[in-house]
C-alpha positions as CSV (number, residue, x, y, z in Angstrom):
1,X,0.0,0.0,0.0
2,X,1.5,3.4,-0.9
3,X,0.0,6.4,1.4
4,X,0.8,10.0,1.0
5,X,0.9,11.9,4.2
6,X,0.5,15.6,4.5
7,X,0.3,17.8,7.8
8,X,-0.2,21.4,8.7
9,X,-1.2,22.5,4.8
10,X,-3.3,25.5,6.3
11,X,-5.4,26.5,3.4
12,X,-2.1,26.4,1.0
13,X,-4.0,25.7,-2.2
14,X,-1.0,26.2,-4.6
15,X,1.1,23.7,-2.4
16,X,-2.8,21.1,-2.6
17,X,-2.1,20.7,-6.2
18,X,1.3,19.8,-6.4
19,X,0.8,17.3,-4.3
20,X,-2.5,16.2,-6.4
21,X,0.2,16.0,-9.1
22,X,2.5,13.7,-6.9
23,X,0.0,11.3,-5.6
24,X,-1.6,11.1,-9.1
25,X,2.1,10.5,-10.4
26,X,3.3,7.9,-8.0
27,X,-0.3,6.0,-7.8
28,X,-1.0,6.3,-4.6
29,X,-3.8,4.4,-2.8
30,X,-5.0,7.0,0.1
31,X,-3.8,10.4,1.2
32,X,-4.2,11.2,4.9
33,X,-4.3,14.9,5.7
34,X,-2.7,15.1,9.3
35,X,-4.4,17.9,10.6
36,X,-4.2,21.7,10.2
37,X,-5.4,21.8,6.7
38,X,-7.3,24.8,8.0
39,X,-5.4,28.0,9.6
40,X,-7.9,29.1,12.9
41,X,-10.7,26.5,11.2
42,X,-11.3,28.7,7.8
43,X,-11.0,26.3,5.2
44,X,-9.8,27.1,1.8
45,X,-11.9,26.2,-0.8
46,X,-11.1,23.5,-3.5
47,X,-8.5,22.0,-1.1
48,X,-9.8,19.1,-0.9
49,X,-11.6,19.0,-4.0
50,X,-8.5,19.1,-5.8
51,X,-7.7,15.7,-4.3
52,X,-11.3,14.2,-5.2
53,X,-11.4,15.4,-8.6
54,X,-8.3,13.2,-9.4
55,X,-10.6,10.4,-7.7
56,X,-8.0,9.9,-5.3
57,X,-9.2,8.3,-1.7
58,X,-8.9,10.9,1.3
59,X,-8.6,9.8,4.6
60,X,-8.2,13.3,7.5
61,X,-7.3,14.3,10.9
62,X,-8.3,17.6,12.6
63,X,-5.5,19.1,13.8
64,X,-5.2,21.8,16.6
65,X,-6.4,24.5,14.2
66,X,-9.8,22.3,13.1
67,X,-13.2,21.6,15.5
68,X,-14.1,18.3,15.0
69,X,-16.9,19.1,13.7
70,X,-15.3,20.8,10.7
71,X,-13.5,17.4,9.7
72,X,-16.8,15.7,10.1
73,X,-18.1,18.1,7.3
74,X,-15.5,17.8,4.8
75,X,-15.5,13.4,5.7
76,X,-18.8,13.7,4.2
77,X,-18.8,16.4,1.9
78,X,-15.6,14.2,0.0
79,X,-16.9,10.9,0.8
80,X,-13.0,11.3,3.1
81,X,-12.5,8.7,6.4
82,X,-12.0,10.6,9.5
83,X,-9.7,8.8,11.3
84,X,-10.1,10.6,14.4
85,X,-10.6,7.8,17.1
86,X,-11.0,5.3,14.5
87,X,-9.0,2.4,12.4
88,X,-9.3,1.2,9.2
89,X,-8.4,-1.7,7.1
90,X,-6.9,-1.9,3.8
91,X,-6.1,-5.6,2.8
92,X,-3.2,-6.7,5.2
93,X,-2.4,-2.7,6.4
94,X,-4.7,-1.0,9.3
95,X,-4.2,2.9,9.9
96,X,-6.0,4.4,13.0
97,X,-5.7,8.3,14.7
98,X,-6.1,10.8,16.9
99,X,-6.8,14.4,15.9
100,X,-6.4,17.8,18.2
101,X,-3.0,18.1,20.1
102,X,-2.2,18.7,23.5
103,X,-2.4,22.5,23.6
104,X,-3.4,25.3,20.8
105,X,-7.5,26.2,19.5
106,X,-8.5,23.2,19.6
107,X,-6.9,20.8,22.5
108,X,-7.6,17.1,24.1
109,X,-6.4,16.1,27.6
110,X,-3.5,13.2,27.5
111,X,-5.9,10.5,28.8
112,X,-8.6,11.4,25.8
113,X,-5.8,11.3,23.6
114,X,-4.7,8.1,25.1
115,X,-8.1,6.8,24.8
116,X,-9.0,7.6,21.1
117,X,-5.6,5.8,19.5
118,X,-6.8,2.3,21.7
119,X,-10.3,2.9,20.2
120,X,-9.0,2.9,16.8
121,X,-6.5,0.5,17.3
122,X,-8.7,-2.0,18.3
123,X,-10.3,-1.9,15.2
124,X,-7.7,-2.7,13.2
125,X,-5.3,-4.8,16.0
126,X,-4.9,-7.5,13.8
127,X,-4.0,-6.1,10.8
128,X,0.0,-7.2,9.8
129,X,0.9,-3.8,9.4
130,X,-0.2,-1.0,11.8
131,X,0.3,2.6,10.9
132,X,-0.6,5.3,13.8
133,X,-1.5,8.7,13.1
134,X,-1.7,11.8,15.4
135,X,-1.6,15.3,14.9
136,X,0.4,16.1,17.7
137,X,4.0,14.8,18.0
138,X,4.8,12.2,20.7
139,X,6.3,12.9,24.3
140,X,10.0,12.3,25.1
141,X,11.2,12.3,21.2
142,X,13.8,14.2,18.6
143,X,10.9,16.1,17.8
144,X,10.0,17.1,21.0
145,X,13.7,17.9,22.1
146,X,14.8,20.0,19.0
147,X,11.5,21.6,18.6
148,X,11.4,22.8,22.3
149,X,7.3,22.2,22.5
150,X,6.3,20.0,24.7
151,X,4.8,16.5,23.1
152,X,2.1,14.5,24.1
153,X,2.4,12.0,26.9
154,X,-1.1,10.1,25.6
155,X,0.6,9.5,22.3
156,X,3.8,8.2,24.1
157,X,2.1,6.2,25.9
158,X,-0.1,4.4,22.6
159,X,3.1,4.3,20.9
160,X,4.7,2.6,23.7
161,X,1.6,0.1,24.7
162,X,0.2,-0.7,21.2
163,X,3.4,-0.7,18.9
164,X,2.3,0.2,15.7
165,X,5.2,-0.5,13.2
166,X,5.0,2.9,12.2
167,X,3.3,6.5,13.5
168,X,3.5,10.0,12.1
169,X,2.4,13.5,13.5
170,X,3.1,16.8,12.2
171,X,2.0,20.0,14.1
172,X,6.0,21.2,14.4
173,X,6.3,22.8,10.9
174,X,10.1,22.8,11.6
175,X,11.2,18.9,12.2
176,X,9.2,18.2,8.6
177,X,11.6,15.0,7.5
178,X,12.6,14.2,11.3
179,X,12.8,10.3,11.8
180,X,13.8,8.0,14.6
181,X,12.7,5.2,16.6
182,X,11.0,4.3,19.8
183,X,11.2,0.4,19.9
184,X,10.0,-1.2,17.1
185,X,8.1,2.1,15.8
186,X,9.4,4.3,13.2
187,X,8.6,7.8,14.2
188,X,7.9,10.3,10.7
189,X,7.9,14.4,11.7
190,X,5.6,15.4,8.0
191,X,4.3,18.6,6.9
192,X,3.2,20.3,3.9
193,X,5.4,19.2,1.3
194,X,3.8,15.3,2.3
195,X,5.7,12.1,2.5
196,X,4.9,9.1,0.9
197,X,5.1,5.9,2.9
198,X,5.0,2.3,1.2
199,X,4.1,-0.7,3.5
């Protein structure tokens, strides 16, 4: 499965289509918008339209800049999966995710956090491959300690008790590109020029 992940776009519809142009290029199966494709909620129009006209399959996060409401919206207004506190199959490969972030507009408490990555998980727990996403950037990582902004402890601690073979957050425009591991988990810093991930 080949997945192109994008975080903290904010409305950038010039950077959308290039990226429409890379996922239509490279055949991708799903793009997963990792929150903050909004700046302060206002969504940009033909953002993800773009996508959808291209008949690509959208899966989204709201990030600390989106109510959850808004992501509901657009999930049914592009036919997109919200993966906020849910999982998802595809063949062998489960994604799940938790939206929001541990501080900003739009903020969950570490245990809610916590709680939404085991409700999606479970839905996908015996998938062979496991793919967590979150908004917000783990607790007690590279990106935490070169970013200076404090990470979040609940997706630490899902990381930590769930071992997904691979998670990735964006909300710290500057660690874009920033890998490393925690155990068996490969930990992916994207942002708005998107990453493509094969599994």
């Amino acid at each position: 499965m080949k997945i192109l992940t994008v975080g903290c776009l904010h409305g950038d519809l010039t950077q959308a289509k290039k990226l429409v142009d890379t996922a239509v290029k490279e055949k991708v199966d799903l793009v997963v918008f990792n929150g903050d494709f909004t700046f302060g909620g206002v969504h940009t129009p033909g953002v993800f339209k773009a996508f959808k006209d291209k008949g690509l399959k959208i899966a989204l996060l709201p990030g600390n800049h989106e109510d959850p409401s808004l992501a509901e919206f657009l999930m049914h207004k592009y036919g997109a999966i919200n993966l906020h506190g849910y999982g998802m199959k595809f063949g062998d490969v489960g994604i799940f995710g938790c939206g929001a972030a541990n501080i900003g507009i739009f903020q969950l408490p570490e245990d809610e956090i916590y709680r939404m990555l085991k409700e999606g998980f479970s839905k996908i727990e015996n998938a062979r491959k496991k793919i967590m996403f979150t908004h917000v950037h783990p607790h007690d990582t590279l990106i935490e300690r070169l970013s200076g902004f404090p990470g979040s402890k609940g997706a630490k601690w899902a990381i930590d008790a769930l071992q997904p073979d691979m998670h990735l957050s964006s909300h710290i425009h500057e660690t874009e590109g920033l890998e490393e591991d925690i155990g068996n988990t490969k930990v992916i810093s994207v942002g708005r020029h998107g990453k493509i991930i094969e599994i």
